[in-house]
Short mmCIF file of the C-alpha atoms (twelve columns), coordinates in Angstrom:
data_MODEL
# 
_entry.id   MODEL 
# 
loop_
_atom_site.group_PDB 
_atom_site.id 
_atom_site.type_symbol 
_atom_site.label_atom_id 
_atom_site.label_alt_id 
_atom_site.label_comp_id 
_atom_site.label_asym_id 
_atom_site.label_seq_id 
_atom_site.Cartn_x 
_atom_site.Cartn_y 
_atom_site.Cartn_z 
_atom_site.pdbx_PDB_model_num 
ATOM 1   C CA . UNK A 1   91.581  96.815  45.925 1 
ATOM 2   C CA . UNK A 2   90.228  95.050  49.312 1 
ATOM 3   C CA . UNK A 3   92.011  92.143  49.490 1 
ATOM 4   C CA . UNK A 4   89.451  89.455  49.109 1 
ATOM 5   C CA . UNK A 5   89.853  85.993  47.265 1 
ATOM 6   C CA . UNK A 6   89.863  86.422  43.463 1 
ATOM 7   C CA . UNK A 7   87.876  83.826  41.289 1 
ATOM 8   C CA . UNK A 8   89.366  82.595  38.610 1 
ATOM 9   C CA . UNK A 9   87.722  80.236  36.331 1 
ATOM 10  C CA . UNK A 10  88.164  76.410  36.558 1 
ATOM 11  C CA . UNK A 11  90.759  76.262  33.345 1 
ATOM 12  C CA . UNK A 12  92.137  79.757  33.975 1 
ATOM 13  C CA . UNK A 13  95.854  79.280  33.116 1 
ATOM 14  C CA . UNK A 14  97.741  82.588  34.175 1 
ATOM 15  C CA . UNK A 15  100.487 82.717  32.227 1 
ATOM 16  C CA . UNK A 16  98.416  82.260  28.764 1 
ATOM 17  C CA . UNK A 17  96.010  85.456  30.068 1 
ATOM 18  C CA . UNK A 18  99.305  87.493  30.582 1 
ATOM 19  C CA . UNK A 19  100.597 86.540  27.138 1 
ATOM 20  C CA . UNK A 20  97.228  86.560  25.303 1 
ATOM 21  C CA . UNK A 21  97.063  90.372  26.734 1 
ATOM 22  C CA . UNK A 22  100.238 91.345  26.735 1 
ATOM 23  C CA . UNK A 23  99.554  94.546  24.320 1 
ATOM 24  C CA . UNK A 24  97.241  96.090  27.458 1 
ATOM 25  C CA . UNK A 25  100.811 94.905  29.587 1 
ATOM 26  C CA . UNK A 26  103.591 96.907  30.280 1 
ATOM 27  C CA . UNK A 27  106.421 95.249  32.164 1 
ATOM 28  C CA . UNK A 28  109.067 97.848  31.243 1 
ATOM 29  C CA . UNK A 29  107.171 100.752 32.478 1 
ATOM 30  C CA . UNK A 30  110.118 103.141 33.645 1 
ATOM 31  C CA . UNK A 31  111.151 103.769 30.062 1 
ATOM 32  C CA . UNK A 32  108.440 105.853 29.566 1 
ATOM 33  C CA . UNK A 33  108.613 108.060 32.718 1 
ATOM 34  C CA . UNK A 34  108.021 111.921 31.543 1 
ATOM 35  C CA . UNK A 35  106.952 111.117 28.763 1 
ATOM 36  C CA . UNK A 36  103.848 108.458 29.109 1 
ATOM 37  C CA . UNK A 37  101.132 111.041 27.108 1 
ATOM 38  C CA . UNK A 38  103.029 111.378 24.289 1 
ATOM 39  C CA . UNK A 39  104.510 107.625 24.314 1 
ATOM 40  C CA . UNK A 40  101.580 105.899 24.490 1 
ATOM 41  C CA . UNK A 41  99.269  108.081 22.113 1 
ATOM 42  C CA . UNK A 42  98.442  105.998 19.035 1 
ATOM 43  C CA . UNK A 43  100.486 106.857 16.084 1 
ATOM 44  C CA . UNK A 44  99.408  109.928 14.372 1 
ATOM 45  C CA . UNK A 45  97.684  110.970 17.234 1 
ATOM 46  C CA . UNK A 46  98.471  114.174 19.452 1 
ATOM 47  C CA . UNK A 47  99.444  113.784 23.275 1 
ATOM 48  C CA . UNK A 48  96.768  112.684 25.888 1 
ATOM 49  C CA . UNK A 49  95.660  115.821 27.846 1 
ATOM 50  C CA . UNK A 50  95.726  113.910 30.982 1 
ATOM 51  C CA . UNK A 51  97.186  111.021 32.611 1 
ATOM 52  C CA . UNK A 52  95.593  109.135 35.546 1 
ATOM 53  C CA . UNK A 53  96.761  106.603 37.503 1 
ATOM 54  C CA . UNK A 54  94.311  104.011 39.411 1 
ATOM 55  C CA . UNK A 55  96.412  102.466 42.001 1 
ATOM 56  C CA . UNK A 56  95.319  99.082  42.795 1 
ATOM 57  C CA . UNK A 57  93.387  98.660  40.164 1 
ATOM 58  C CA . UNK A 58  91.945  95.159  40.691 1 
ATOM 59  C CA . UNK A 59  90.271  93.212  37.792 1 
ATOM 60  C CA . UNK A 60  89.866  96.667  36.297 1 
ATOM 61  C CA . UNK A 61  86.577  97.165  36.157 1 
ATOM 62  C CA . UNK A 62  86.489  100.467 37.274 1 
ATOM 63  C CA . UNK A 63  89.651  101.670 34.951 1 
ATOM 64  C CA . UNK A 64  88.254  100.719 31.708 1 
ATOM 65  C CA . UNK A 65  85.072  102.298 32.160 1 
ATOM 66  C CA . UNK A 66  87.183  105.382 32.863 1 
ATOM 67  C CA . UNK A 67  89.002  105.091 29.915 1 
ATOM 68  C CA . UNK A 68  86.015  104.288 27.981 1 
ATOM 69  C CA . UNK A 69  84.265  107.872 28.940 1 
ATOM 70  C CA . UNK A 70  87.130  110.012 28.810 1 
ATOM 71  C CA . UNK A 71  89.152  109.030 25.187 1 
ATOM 72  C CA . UNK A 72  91.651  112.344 25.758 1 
ATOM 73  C CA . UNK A 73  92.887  111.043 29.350 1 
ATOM 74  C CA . UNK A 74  95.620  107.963 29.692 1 
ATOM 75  C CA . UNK A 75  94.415  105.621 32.262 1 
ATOM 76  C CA . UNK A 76  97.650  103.464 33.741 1 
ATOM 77  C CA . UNK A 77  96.298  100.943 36.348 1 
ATOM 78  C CA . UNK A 78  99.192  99.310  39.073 1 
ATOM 79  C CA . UNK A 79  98.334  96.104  40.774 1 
ATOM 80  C CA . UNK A 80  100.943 94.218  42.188 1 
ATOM 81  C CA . UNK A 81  98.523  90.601  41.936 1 
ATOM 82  C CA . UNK A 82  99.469  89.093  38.690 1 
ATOM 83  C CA . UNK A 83  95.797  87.312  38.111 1 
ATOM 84  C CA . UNK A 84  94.637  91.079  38.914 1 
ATOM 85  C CA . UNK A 85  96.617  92.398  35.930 1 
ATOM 86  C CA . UNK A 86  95.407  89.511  33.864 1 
ATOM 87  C CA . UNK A 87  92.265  89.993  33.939 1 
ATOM 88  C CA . UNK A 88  92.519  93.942  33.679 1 
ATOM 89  C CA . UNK A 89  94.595  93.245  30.619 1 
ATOM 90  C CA . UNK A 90  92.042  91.402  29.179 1 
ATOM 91  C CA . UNK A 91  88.996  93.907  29.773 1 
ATOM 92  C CA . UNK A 92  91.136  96.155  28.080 1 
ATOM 93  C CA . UNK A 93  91.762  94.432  25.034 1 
ATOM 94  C CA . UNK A 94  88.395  93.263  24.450 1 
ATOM 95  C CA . UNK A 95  87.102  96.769  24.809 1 
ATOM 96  C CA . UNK A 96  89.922  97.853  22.106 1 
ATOM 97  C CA . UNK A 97  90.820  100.849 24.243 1 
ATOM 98  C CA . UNK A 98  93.579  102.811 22.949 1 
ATOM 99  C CA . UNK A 99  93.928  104.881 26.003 1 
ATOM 100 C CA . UNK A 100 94.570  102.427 28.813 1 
ATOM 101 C CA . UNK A 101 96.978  99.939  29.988 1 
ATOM 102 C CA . UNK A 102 98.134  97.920  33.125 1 
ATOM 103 C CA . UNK A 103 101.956 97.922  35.180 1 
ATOM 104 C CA . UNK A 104 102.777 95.132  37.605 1 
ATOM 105 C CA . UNK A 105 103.954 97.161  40.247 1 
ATOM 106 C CA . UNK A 106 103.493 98.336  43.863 1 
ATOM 107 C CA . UNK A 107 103.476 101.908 45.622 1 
ATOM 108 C CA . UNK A 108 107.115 101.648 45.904 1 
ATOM 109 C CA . UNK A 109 108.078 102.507 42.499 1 
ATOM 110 C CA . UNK A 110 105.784 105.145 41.370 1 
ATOM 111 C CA . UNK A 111 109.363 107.807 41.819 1 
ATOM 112 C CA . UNK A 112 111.299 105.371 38.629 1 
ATOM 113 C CA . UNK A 113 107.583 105.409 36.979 1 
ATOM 114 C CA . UNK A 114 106.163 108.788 36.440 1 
ATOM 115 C CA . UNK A 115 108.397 112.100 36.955 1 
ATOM 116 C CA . UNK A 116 107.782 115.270 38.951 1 
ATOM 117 C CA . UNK A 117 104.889 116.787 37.463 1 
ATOM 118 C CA . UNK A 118 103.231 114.317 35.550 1 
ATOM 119 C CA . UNK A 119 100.129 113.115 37.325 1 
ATOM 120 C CA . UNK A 120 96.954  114.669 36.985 1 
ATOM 121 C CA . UNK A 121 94.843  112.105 39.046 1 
ATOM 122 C CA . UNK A 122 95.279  109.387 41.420 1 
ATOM 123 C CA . UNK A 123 91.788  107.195 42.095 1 
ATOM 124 C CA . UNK A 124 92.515  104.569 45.215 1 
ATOM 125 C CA . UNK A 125 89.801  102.250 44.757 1 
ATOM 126 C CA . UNK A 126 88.613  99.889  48.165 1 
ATOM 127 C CA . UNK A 127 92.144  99.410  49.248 1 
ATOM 128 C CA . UNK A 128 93.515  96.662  51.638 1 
ATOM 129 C CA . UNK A 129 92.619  98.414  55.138 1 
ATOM 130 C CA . UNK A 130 95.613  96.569  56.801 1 
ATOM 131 C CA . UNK A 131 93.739  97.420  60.019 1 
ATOM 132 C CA . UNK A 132 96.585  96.432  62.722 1 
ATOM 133 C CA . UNK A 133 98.758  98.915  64.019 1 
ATOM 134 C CA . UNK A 134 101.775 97.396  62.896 1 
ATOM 135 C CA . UNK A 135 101.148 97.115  58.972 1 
ATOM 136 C CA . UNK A 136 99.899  100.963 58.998 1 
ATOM 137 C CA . UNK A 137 102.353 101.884 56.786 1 
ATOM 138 C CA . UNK A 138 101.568 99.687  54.064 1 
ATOM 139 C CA . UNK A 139 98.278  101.548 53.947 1 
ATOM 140 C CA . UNK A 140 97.924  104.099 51.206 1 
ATOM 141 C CA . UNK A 141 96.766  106.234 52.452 1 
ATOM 142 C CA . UNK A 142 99.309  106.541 55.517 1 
ATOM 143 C CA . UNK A 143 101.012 109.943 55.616 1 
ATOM 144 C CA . UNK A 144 104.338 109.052 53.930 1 
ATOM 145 C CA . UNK A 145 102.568 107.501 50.963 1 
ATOM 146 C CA . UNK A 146 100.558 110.617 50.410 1 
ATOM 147 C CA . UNK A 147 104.157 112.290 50.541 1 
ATOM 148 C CA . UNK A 148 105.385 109.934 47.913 1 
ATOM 149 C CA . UNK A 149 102.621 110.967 45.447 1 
ATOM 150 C CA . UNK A 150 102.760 115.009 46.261 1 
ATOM 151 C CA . UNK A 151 106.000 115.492 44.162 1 
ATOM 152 C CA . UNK A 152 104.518 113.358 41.443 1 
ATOM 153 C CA . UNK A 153 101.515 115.840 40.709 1 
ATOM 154 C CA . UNK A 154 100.830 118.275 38.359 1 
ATOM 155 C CA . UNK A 155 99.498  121.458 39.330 1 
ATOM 156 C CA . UNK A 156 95.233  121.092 40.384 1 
ATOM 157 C CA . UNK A 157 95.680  117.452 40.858 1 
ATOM 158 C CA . UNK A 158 93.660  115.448 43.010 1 
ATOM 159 C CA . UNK A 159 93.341  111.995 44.514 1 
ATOM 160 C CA . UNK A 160 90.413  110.021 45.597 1 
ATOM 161 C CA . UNK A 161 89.977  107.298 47.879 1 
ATOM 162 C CA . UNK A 162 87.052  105.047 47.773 1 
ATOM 163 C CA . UNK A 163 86.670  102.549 50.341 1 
ATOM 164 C CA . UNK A 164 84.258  100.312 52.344 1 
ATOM 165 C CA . UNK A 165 85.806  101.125 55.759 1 
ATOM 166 C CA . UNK A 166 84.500  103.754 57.388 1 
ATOM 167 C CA . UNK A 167 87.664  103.322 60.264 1 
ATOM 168 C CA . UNK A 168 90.095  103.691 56.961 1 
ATOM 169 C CA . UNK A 169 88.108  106.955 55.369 1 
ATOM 170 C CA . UNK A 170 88.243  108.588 59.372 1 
ATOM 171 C CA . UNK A 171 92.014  107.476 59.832 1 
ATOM 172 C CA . UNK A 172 93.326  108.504 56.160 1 
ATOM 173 C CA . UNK A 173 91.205  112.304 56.984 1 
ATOM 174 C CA . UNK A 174 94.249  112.612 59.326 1 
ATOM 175 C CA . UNK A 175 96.506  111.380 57.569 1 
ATOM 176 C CA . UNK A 176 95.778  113.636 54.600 1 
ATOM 177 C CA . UNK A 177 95.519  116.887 56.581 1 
ATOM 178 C CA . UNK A 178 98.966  115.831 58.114 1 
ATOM 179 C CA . UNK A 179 100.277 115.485 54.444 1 
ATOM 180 C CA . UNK A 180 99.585  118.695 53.439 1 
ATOM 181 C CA . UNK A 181 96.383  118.162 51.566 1 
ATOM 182 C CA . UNK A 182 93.351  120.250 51.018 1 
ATOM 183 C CA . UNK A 183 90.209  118.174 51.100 1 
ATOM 184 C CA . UNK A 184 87.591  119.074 48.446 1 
ATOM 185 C CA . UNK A 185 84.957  116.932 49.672 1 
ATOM 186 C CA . UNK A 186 84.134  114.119 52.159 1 
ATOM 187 C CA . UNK A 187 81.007  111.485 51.972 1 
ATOM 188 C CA . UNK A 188 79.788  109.129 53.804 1 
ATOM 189 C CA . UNK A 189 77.516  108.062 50.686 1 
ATOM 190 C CA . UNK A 190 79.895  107.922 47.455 1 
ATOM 191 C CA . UNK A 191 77.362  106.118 45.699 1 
ATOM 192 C CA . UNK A 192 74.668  108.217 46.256 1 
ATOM 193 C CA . UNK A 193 76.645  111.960 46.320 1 
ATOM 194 C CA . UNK A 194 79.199  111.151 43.619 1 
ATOM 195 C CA . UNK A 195 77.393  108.452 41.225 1 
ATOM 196 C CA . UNK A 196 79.873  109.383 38.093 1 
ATOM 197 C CA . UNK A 197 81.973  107.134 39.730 1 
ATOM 198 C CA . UNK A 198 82.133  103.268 37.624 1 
ATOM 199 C CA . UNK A 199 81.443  100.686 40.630 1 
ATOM 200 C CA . UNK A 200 83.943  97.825  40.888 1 
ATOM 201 C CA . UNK A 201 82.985  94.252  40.971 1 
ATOM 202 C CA . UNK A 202 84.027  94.101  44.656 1 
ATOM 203 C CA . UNK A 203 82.118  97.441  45.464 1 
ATOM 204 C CA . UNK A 204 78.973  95.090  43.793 1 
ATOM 205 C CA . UNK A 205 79.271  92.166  45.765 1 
ATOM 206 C CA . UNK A 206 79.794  94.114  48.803 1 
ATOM 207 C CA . UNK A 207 76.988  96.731  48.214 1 
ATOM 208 C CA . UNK A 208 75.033  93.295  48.277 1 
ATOM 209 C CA . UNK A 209 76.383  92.804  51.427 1 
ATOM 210 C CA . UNK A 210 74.792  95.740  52.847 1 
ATOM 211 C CA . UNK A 211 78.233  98.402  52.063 1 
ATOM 212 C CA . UNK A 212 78.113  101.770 51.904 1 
ATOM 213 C CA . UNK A 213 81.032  103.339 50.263 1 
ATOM 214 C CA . UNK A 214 82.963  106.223 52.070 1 
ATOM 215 C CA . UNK A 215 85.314  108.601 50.481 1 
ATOM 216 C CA . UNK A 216 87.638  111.675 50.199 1 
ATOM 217 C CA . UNK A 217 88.431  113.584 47.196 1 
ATOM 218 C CA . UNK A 218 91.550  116.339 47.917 1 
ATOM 219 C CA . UNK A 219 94.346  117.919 46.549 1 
ATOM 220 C CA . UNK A 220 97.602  118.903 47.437 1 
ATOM 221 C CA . UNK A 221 97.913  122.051 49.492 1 
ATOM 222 C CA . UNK A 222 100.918 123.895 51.268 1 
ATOM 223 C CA . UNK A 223 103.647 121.220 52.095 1 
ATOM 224 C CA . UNK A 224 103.862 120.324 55.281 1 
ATOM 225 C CA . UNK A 225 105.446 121.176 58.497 1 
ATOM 226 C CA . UNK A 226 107.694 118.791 60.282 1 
ATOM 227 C CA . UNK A 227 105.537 118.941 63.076 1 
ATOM 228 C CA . UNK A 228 102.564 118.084 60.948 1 
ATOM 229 C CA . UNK A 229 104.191 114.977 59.490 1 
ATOM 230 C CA . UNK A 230 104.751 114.038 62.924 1 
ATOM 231 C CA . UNK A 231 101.558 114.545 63.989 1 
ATOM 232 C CA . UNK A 232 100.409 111.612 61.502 1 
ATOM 233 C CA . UNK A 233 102.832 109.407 62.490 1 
ATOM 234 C CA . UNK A 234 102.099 109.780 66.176 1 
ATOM 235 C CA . UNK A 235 97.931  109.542 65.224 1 
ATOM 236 C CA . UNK A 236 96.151  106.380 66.424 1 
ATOM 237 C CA . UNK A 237 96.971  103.295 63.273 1 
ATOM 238 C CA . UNK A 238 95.043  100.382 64.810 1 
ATOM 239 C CA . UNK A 239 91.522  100.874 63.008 1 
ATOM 240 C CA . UNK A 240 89.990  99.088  66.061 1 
ATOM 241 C CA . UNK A 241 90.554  102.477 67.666 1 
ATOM 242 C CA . UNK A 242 87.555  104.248 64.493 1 
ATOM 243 C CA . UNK A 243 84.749  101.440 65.053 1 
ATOM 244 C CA . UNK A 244 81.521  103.228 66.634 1 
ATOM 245 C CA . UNK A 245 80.518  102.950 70.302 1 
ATOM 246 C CA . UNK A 246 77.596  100.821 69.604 1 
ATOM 247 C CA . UNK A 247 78.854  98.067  67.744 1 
ATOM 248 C CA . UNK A 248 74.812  96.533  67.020 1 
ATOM 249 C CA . UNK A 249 74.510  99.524  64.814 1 
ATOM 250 C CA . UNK A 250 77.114  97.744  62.507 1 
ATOM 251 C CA . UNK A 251 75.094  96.257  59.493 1 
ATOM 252 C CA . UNK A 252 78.595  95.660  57.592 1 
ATOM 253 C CA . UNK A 253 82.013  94.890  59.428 1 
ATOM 254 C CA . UNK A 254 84.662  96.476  57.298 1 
ATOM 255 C CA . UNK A 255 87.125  93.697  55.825 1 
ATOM 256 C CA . UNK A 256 90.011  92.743  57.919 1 
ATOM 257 C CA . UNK A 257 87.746  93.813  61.128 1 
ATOM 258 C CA . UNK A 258 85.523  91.009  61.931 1 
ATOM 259 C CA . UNK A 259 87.808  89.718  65.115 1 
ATOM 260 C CA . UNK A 260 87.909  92.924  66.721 1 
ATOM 261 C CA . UNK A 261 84.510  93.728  66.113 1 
ATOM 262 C CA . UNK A 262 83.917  89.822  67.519 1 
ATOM 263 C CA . UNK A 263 86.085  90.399  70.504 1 
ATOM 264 C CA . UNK A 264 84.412  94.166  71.437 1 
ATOM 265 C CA . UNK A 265 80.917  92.355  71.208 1 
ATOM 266 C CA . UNK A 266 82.007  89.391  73.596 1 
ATOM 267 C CA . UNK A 267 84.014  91.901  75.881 1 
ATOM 268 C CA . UNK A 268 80.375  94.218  76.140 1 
ATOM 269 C CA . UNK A 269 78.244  91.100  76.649 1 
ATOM 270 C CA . UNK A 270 80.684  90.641  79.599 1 
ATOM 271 C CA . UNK A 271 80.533  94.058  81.177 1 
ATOM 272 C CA . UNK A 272 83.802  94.764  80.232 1 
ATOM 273 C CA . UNK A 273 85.031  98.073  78.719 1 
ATOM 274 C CA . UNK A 274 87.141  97.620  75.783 1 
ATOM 275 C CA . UNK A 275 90.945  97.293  76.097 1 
ATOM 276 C CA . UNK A 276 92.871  100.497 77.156 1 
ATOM 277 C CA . UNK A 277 94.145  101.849 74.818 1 
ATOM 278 C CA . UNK A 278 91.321  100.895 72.006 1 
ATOM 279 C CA . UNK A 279 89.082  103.037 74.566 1 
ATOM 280 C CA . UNK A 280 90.770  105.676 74.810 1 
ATOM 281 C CA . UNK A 281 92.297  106.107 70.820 1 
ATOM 282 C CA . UNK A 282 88.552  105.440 69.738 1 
ATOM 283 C CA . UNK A 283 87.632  108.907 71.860 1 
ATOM 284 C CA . UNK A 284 90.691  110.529 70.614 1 
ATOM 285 C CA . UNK A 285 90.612  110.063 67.228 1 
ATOM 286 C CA . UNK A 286 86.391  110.268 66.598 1 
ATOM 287 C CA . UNK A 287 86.446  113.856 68.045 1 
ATOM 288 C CA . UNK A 288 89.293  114.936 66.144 1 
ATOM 289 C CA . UNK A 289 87.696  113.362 62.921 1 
ATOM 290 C CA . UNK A 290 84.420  114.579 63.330 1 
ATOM 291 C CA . UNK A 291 85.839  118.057 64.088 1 
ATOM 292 C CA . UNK A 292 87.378  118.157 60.697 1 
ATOM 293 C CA . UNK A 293 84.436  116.244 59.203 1 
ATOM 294 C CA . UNK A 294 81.752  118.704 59.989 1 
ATOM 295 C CA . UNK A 295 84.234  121.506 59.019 1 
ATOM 296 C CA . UNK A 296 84.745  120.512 55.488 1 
ATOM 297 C CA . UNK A 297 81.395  119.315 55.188 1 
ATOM 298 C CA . UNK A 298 79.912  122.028 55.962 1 
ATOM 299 C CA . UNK A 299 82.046  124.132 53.338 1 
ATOM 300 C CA . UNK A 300 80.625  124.527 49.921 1 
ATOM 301 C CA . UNK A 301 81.672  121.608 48.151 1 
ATOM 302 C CA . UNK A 302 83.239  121.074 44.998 1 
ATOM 303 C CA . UNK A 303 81.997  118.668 42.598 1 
ATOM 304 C CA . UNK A 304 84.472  116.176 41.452 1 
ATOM 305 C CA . UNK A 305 85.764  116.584 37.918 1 
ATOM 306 C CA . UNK A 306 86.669  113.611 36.480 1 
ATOM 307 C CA . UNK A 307 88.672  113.940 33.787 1 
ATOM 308 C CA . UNK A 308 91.118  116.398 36.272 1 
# 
């Protein structure tokens, strides 16, 4: 989730939310790779069909309304912020939800948590941007991340990112094609093109901000060449380089870009052009993006099925 200060109560006490909730916790989770449907169906119950996995989950919002529409899918939310898992934790126990539960754990260790195969769904909900260069690879949606879930996915499985970034959504569309994926749809308007998607409590308070949410929804296609894989690492990774032209027609700076949106605007008000290299990876990478942008837009799109 965007990484924005979370509010806690004035007598929240973590450690009594984790073991209040600790039935909605599971802190030994690589015990059950291979074998999470059928572990975690209630007893005298048969296997959940699917099993989805909403990395970052946040205060969980999002994953138990999920889980509370679609009874014959296992929803497993990852957040590595402990008041994060709390709280999810605790919307899932109040709701009683069977089908649902939370891991303390990052990206890293999804390879010791689920085995080849076993994922039918990935949702990335408003993830941290981490818009400088240097902490690209911590984004996940950079290209080896998307590597690290390929071998992890059933057959037809998709991920979905869901963000408030428009420079994340037009860097990850490389960064997915570079990975080997095939994109099944692209918006600039998740909201309004794909409403069956729950809203978070950070999508609400910054839709109220003026936020429109951006997205992709693909699957995993023909691996990838070498050369490909290379050609995402080598792609522009400062998000300064995706930020429009005209920087007035901004109604909502993306989070993590308000001092290089500052700095542009002061450099512009001066005459000057923007740095070198910004320049220059900002014409680079918006022609290639909106090249592949109008392409799959204009493809017939396929709706998003959400309990795939």
């Amino acid at each position: 989730m965007g990484a924005v200060h979370v509010r806690t109560p004035k007598n929240f006490v973590l450690e009594e939310r984790l073991e209040r909730y600790a039935d909605a916790i599971e802190t030994n989770p690589e015990i059950y790779a291979g074998d999470w449907r059928e572990a975690c169906a209630p007893v005298g119950s048969k296997p959940f069909e699917h099993l989805h996995l909403d990395l970052g989950c946040g205060k969980g919002t999002y994953l138990v309304e999920r889980a509370r529409r679609e009874p014959d899918t296992l929803f497993v939310g990852m957040d590595q912020e402990p008041i994060c898992i709390a709280y999810a934790a605790q919307k899932i126990c109040e709701h009683e939800l069977t089908n649902a539960l939370v891991l303390p754990r990052g990206a890293a260790s999804l390879p010791q948590l689920f085995a080849t195969g076993e994922l039918d769904a990935i949702t990335i909900n408003f993830p941290t941007p981490q818009p400088k260069a240097k902490y690209a690879k911590k984004r996940l949606v950079h290209v080896d991340h998307l590597m690290l879930y390929r071998p992890l996915f059933a057959a037809g499985a998709t991920v979905t990112l869901r963000t408030d970034s428009k420079p994340l959504r037009d860097y990850a569309l490389g960064q997915f094609a570079a990975a080997g994926y095939d994109t099944l749809w692209v918006s600039d308007d998740v909201r309004r093109d794909h409403p069956e998607h729950p809203e978070t409590e950070y999508e609400c308070r910054t839709r109220e901000m003026g936020a429109v949410v951006y997205g992709i929804y693909a699957t995993p296609g023909e691996k990838p060449t070498e050369e490909q894989l290379a050609a995402g690492r080598a792609q522009e990774q400062s998000l300064a380089c995706y930020l429009p032209d005209n920087l007035d027609e901004l109604t909502y700076v993306p989070l993590g870009m308000e001092e290089a949106v500052e700095n542009f605007r002061n450099r512009a008000r001066k005459g000057k052009k923007r740095l070198p290299q910004e320049s220059h990876g900002l014409l680079m990478v918006a022609a290639s993006a909106n090249k592949r942008k109008q392409a799959q837009i204009g493809a017939s799109e396929r709706p998003s099925n959400l309990s795939e």
